[in-house]
Phi, psi and omega in degrees: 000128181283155187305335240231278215273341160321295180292342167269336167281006164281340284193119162253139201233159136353276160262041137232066120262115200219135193272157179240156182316292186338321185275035188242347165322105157357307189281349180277351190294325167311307198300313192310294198324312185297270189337308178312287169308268202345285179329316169279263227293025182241020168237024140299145184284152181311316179301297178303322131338299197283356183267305168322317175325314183253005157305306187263017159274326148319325192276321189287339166260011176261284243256341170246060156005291215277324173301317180302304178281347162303297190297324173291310172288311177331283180338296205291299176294325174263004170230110143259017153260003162273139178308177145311342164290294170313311209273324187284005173258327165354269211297344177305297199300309162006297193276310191276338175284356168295314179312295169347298179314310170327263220312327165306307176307323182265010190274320193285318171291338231214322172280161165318148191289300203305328173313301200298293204322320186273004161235049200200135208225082229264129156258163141079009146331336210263355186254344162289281191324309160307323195261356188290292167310346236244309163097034176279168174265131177252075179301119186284116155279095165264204198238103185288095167238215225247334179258036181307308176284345145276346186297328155288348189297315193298314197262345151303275204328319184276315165205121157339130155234179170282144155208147175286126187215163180250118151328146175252134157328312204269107170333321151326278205300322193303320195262015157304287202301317175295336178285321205280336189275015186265337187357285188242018172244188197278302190187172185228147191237105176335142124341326213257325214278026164341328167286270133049266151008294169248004175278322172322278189312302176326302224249034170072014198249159167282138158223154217249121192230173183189088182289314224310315192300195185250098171272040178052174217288307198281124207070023189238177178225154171237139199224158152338139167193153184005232207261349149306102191277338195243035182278134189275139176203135214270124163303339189305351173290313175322300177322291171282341166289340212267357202290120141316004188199040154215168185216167216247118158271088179308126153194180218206128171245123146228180175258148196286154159335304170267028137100011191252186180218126173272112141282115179253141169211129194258180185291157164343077196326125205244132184045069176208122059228151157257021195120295188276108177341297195295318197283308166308335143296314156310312190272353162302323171281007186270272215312308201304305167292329148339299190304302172325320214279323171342273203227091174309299202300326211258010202246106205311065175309332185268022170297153166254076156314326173263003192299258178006077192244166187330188173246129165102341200275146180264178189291132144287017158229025176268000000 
């Protein structure tokens, strides 16, 4: 079997997501159910979405603590000129665009392209359509930010993409998530699938990357992110930038007051990667923070971001 055809059978598409008899099974029914509620609240008006959204971001942070202080030391370490007040009211509104997040996921899954279309706020088109015509490879440089799952549905609509996914275990949740991101995109791409990857950048098409997290040591460097001088952080955006026919896009989503959703896709990135792991990694975290600071709150503090630390150096979150 050729390299070519290894990676399109790693590749979930649309159509080999197929629902099975099998998921109607007793042990599957919470899981059916929880799908099932996605589903009513995502044919809720949008004002009545968002209060629920943010109720049950109030309730998750009363029932996981230990997350509410995950997010509060994020805070604390990348803003150390905010008072203690300041990072517990952050991490408060945090918590409620967590709440938030649900109702994105299932708004991502579950509406109709004309719903997402009448609720969606497009800047820097003009930079998809350009690298389109062009027959460039588009590395999306995202983001975790709370609305990560509609932001790709959103940016499928303007051109089909790629995006990097973790297989789910539980047979059910795998065809919950691949039916909902395959909606206006192309396909989901193993993590694991590198050639895949860059055969995707090669052939002039987008794919939706997101470096930001602390993905451990191997193959990371450790560099800047806000006031944190040593955050571990993975090279592989050099690795995929390095494409003779591709080019790098920062871009940044949240969600608006009135309950719509904002896509940015910026102009390109100019004269990157520059080779140099290290260097290229600062500055993917320059474009990340760059993204954050847009909307602090709506940006998925409650990752341990910083868990990773030099050898011999202690964990920031004891």
């Amino acid at each position: 079997m050729t390299n070519k055809r290894k990676s399109e059978k790693s590749m979930v598409t649309k159509e080999n997501t197929k629902f099975e008899l099998s998921f109607l099974h007793p042990k599957n029914w919470p899981l059916l159910f929880a799908a099932t509620l996605l589903w009513f609240i995502s044919l809720l008006p949008n004002k009545v979405q968002n209060v629920l959204g943010r109720g049950l971001g109030r309730l998750v942070m009363k029932i996981i603590p230990k997350r509410l202080k995950t997010a509060q030391q994020n805070l604390a370490l990348s803003f150390p000129d905010k008072s203690a007040d300041e990072i517990k009211a952050l991490a408060k509104e945090n918590f409620e665009y967590t709440g938030l997040a649900v109702i994105d996921t299932a708004n991502a899954w579950f509406w109709p392209d004309w719903r997402i279309k009448q609720n969606m706020v497009i800047e820097g088109q003009e930079h998809i359509d350009q690298a389109k015509a062009d027959g460039n490879g588009m590395l999306i440089l995202g983001s975790h930010f709370l609305s990560l799952e509609i932001s790709a549905r959103i940016f499928g609509l303007l051109r089909p993409a790629y995006a990097i996914y973790r297989p789910n275990k539980n047979p059910l949740m795998e065809y919950l998530q691949c039916r909902g991101r395959t909606l206006s995109n192309k396909a989901l791409i193993n993590r694991r699938d590198i050639k895949g990857m860059l055969r995707v950048l090669d052939e002039g098409e987008p794919l939706w990357y997101a470096p930001d997290h602390d993905y451990g040591p191997r193959r990371s460097v450790f560099v800047p992110f806000f006031a944190v001088d040593k955050a571990c952080t993975i090279t592989g955006t050099t690795v995929f930038a390095s494409g003779k026919n591709t080019k790098t896009y920062p871009a940044s989503s949240c969600r608006l007051a009135d309950g719509r959703y904002k896509l940015t896709i910026r102009a390109p990135m100019e004269n990157f990667p520059t080779g140099d792991e290290v260097e290229d990694a600062k500055r993917c975290n320059k474009e990340c923070e760059q993204s954050i600071l847009e909307q602090v709150p709506q940006y998925m503090w409650l990752h341990r971001r910083f868990k990773t630390r030099p050898e011999g150096e202690p964990s920031l979150y004891k």
